[in-house]
C-alpha positions as CSV (number, residue, x, y, z in Angstrom):
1,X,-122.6,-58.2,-76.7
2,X,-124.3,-61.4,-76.8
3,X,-125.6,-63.4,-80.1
4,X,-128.6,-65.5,-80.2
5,X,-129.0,-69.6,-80.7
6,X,-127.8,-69.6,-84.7
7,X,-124.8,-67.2,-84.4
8,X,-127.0,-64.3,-85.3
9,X,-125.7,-61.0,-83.5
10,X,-128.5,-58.8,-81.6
11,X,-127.8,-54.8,-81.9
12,X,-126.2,-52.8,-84.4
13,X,-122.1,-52.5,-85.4
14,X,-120.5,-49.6,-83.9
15,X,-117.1,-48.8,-84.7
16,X,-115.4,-48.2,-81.0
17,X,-112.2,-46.3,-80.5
18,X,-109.7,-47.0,-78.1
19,X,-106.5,-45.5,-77.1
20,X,-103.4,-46.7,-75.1
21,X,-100.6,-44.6,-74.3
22,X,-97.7,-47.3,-73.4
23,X,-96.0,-45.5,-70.8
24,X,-96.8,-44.2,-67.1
25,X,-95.9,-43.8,-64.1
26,X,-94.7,-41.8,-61.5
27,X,-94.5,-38.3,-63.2
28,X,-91.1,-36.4,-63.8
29,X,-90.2,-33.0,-62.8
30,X,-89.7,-32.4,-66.7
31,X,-92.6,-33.7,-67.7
32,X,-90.8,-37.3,-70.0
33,X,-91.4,-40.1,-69.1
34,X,-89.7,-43.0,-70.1
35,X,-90.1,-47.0,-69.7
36,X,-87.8,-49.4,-67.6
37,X,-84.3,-49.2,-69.2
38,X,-83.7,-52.3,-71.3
39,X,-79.3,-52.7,-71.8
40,X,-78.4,-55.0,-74.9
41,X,-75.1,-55.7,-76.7
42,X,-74.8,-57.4,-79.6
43,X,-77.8,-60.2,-79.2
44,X,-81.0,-59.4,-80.4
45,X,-83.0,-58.1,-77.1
46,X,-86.3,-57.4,-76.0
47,X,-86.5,-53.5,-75.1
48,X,-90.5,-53.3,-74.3
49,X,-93.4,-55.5,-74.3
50,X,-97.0,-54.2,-74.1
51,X,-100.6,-55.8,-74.5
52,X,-102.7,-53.4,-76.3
53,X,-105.9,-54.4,-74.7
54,X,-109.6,-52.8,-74.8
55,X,-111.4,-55.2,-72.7
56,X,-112.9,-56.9,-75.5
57,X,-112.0,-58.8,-78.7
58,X,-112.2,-56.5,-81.7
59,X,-112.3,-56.8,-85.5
60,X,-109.8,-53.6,-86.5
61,X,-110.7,-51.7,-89.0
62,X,-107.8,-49.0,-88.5
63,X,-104.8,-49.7,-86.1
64,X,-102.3,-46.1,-85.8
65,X,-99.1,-46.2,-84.1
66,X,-96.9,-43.2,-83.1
67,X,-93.6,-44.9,-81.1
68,X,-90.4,-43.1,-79.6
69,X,-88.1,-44.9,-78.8
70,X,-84.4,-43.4,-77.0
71,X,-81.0,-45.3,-77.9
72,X,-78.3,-44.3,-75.4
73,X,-74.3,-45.7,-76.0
74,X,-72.8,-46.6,-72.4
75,X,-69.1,-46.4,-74.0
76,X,-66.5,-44.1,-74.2
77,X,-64.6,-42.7,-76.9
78,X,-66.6,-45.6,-79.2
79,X,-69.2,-45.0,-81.9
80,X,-72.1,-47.5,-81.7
81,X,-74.6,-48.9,-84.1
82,X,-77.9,-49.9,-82.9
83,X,-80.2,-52.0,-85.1
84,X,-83.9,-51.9,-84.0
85,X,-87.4,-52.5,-85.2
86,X,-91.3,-52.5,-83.5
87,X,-93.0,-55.7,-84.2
88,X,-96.7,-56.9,-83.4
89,X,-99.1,-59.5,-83.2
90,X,-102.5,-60.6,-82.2
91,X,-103.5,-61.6,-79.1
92,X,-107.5,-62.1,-78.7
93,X,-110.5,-64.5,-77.9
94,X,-112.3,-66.5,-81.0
95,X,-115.9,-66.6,-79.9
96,X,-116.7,-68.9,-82.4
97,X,-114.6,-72.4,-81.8
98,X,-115.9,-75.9,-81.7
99,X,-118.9,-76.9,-79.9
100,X,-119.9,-72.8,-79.0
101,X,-116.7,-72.4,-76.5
102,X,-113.9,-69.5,-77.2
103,X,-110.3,-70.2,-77.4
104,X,-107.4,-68.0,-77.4
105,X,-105.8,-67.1,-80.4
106,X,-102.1,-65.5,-80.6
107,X,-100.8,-64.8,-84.2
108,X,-97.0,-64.3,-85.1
109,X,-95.1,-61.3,-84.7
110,X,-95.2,-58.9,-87.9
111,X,-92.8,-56.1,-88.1
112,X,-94.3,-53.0,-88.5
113,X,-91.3,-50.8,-89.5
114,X,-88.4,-51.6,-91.2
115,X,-85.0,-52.3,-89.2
116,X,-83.6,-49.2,-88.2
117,X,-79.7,-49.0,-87.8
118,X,-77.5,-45.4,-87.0
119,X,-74.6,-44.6,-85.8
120,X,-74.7,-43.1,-81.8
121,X,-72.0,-41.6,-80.5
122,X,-69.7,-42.0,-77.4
123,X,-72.2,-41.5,-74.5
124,X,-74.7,-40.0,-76.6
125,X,-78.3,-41.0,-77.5
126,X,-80.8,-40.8,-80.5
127,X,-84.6,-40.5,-80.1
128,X,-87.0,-41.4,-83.2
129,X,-90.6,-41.6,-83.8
130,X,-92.3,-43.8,-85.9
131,X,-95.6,-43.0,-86.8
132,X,-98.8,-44.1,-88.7
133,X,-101.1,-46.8,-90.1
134,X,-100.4,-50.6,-89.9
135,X,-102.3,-52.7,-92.2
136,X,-104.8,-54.5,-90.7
137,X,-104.4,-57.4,-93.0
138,X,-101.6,-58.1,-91.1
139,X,-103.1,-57.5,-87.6
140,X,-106.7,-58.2,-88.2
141,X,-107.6,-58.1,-84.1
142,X,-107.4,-56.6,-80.8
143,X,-105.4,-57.2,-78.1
144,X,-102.2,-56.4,-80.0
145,X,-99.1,-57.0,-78.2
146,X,-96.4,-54.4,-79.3
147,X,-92.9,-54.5,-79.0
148,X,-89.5,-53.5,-79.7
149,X,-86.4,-55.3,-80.5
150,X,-82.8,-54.0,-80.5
151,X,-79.4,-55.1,-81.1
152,X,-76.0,-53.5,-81.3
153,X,-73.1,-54.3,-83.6
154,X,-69.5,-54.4,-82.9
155,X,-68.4,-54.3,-79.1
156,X,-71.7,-52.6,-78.4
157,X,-73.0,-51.4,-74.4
158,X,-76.6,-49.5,-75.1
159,X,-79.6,-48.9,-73.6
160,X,-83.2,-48.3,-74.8
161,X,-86.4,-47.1,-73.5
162,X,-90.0,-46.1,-74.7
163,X,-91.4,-42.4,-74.3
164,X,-94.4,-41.7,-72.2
165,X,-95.9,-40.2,-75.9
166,X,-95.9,-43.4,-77.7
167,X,-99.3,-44.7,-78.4
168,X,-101.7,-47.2,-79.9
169,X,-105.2,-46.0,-81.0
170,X,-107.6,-49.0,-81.9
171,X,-110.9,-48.4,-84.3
172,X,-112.8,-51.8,-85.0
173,X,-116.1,-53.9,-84.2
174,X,-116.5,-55.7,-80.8
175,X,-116.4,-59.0,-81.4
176,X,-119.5,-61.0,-79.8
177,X,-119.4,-63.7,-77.4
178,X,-121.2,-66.5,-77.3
179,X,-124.5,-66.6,-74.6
């Protein structure tokens, strides 16, 4: 969408929809699939890292999450307790900055659940969902990078990966760009 001289946008606002499921690849014989495999002891790790991106800057108006994610304990005859959380942030183009040029803009990570800590089992796993609405107040634009962050306490050996049904469904305005 372009704006004329004067910032004044040309066309109407249409809300547009868009809808990334975070996982793919090569598909299973049991129909999962699942993300790299991420191990982590007892520092604070990255598990995944995804850019939510429509192609095009966007005011949100309603951001939905649904997210599995699958803790598996590597150890033996040890109960382990992962501690883990989804966080987010913005990461999109300002068409308006000085002078008529765009510039990047990437905003701080928010968490968008609460940290998550259970007990797991000696080579056992735990698969949860979280699901729902994030306020957009606190991610006001598209491309949102998503990720999730996980850290064992104790002597802990785990692993975690993402679900193929995880998703991120994006309703906003484009944002313009200037001529």
């Amino acid at each position: 969408m372009k704006i004329k001289p004067g910032g004044a946008r040309i066309g109407l606002d249409a809300l547009q929809e868009y809808t990334d499921y975070l996982v793919d690849g090569l598909v299973p014989t049991d129909g999962i699939q699942y993300s790299a495999v991420a191990t982590f002891g007892t520092t604070a790790v990255e598990i995944f890292n995804k850019l939510i991106d429509p192609g095009f800057s966007m005011q949100l108006r309603n951001l939905y999450v649904g997210l599995t994610q699958k803790i598996t304990n590597l150890k033996t005859n040890a109960q382990a307790s992962p501690a883990y959380y989804w966080q987010a942030r913005e990461e999109y183009v300002e068409p308006y900055g000085s002078l008529g040029k765009s510039y990047a803009i990437t905003g701080g990570w928010v968490n968008i659940t609460g940290t998550y800590a259970k007990g797991v089992g000696s080579l056992l796993s735990s698969e949860d969902t979280f699901g729902g609405y994030i306020p957009v107040g606190s991610v006001p634009h598209a491309p949102v990078r998503l990720r999730l962050m996980a850290a064992g306490l104790a002597a802990a050996e785990m692993t975690g990966v993402v679900r193929s049904n995880s998703l991120v469904q994006a309703i906003g305005l484009v944002m313009p760009t200037p001529a």
